[in-house]
N, C-alpha and C positions, 0 to 999 in steps of 0.2 A: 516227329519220326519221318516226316514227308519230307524235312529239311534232309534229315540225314539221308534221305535215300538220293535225293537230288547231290549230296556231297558223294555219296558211295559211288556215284555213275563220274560224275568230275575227278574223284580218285582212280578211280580204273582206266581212265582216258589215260590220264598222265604215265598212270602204273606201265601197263600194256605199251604205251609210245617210249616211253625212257625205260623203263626198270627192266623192261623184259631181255631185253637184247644184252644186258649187263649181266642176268642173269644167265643166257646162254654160254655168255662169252668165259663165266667163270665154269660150267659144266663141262665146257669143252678142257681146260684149264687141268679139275680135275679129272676125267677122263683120260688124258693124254698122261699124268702124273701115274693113275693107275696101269695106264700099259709099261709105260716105261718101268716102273718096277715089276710090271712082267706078275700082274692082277688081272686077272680076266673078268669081269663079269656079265656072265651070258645071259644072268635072268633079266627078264624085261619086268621093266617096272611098273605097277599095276595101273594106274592112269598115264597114258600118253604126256608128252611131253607138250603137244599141244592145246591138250584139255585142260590141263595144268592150267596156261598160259592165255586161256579164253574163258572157260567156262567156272572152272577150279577159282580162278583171279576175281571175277565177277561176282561171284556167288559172297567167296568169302568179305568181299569189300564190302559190297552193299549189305548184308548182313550186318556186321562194324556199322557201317555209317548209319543204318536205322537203330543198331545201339546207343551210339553215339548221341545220336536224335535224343533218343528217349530222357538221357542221364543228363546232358546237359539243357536240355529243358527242363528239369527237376529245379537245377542249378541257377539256370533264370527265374523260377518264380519265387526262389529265396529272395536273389538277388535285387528283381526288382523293386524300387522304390526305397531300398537299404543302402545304396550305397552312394546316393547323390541324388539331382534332380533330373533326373534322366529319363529317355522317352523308352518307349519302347525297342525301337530300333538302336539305339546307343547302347541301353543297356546288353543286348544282345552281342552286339559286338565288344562291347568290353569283358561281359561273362566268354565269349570265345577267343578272343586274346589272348585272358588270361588262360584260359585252360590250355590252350596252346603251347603256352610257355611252360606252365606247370607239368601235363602230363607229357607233351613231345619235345620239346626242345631240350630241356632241361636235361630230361635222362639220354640224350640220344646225345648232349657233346660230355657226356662224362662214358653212355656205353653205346659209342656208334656202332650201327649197321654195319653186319658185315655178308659179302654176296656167299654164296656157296663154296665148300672147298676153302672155307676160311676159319677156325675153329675146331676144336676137339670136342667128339662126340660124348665121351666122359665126359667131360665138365659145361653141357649143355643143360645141365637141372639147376646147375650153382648158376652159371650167367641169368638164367632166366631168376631167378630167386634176387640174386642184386640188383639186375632190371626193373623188377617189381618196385624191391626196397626202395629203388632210389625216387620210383613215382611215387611211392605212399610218403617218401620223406618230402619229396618236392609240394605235394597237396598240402602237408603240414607245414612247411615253412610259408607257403602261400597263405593258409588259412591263418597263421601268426601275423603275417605280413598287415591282415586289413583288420586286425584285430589292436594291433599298434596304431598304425594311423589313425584310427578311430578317437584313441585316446589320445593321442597327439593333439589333434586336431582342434581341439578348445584352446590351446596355449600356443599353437605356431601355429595356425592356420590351415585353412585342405590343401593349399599348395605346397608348403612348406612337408606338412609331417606326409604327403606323400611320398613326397623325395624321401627324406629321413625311413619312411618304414619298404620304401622299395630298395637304398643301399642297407639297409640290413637282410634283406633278404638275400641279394646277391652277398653280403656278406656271410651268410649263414649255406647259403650253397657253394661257396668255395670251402669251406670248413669242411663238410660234406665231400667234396669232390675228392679232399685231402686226405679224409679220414677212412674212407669206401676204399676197399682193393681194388687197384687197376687191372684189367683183364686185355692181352694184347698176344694172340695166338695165332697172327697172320704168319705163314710162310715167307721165308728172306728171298724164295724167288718168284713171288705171287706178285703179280704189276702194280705196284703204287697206285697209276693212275687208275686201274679198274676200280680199286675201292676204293680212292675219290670219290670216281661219277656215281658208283654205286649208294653211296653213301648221299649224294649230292641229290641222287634220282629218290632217293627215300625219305630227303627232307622234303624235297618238291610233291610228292605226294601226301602227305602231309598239310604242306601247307596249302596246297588243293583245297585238300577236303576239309579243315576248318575254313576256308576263308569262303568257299562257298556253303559251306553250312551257315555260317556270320552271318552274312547277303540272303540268305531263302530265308532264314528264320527269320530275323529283322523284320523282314518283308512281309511274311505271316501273322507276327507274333502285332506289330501294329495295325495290320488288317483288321485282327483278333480285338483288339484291348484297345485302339481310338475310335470310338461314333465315326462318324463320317456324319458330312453337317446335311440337313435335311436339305431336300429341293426348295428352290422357291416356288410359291405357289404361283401360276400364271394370274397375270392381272386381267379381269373383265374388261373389256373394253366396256364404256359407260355408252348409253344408247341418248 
């Protein structure tokens, strides 16, 4: 949890320096859409737009990343010692890798980020509902993933059947990508490039906060779990 909290502050850096300004730049965006159809809205919205963007951002990040902490340390102590001969530190980083892959990447090129004023408000319980879906499919085709190779592995080797059980997985997630409704609710005159970088600023935060989670926990985790070798004793000098 002390990792996560150390990734929660490395994701808010990046959030706050990239994400925020993309996020201005689409309020402004729809604002402007709002007047121009001649929409007033005069009530002020109950947290500031800078508390939002400081305090609001902070809170909720490092929150997440001491979750985050928690569950995928759950996840290492399965992991270690199951899935190779690996130290402490490696295994850490391969349990976050993968989870990387699994829970962010994965759902995010099938249902990318999109900034504000990009989506319909109706059908924001369905997006989040296939968002979900597609993490809970993605954890399972992962947890099939090393459940293959496993068995593999006596008859084509750990090199071999890892390849073999990681292109079935990507196999199994393009199945999935095929299969899943696509949801694409952007405005035909909303700027391309904002949801690029928006999209881009949301991966990079992300990959922030696992990759310094990776590195603190590592770091911890064989603190924790190797001895460290005793002093030598000083030698008497003989009289």
């Amino acid at each position: 949890m002390l990792a996560g909290l150390l990734a929660g502050v490395a994701a808010f850096l990046v959030a706050y320096l990239l994400g925020e300004s993309k996020v201005d730049a689409a309020i402004a965006i729809e604002e402007a859409g709002h007047l121009a159809a001649g929409h007033d809205h005069g009530e002020e919205a109950p947290v500031s737009r800078a508390l939002q963007a400081t305090a609001g951002l902070g809170t909720g990040v490092l929150l997440y990343g001491v979750a985050l902490g928690g569950i995928a340390a759950l996840v290492f102590c399965f992991a270690l010692g199951r899935i190779g001969r690996f130290g402490p530190r490696a295994t850490a980083a391969l349990v976050t890798g993968g989870l990387f892959v699994t829970v962010t990447l994965v759902p995010l090129l099938k249902y990318p980020a999109n900034p504000p004023a990009v989506g319909d408000p109706e059908t924001a319980a369905r997006r989040t509902a296939l968002y979900l879906l597609m993490i809970a499919l993605s954890a399972l085709l992962a947890a099939g993933m090393l459940i293959l190779g496993r068995r593999l592995a006596p008859r084509l080797g750990n090199w071999n059947a890892s390849i073999a059980a990681g292109a079935a997985f990507v196999l199994a997630v393009g199945i999935s990508y095929a299969v899943l409704p696509g949801i694409n609710e952007v405005p035909e005159d909303f700027p391309a490039a904002l949801i690029w970088q928006f999209r881009l600023a949301s991966l990079a935060i992300q990959a922030a906060l696992w990759a310094t989670f990776g590195l603190a926990f590592g770091y911890l985790a064989e603190r924790a779990l190797v001895p460290t070798a005793a002093p030598k004793e000083a030698v008497q000098p003989t009289s």
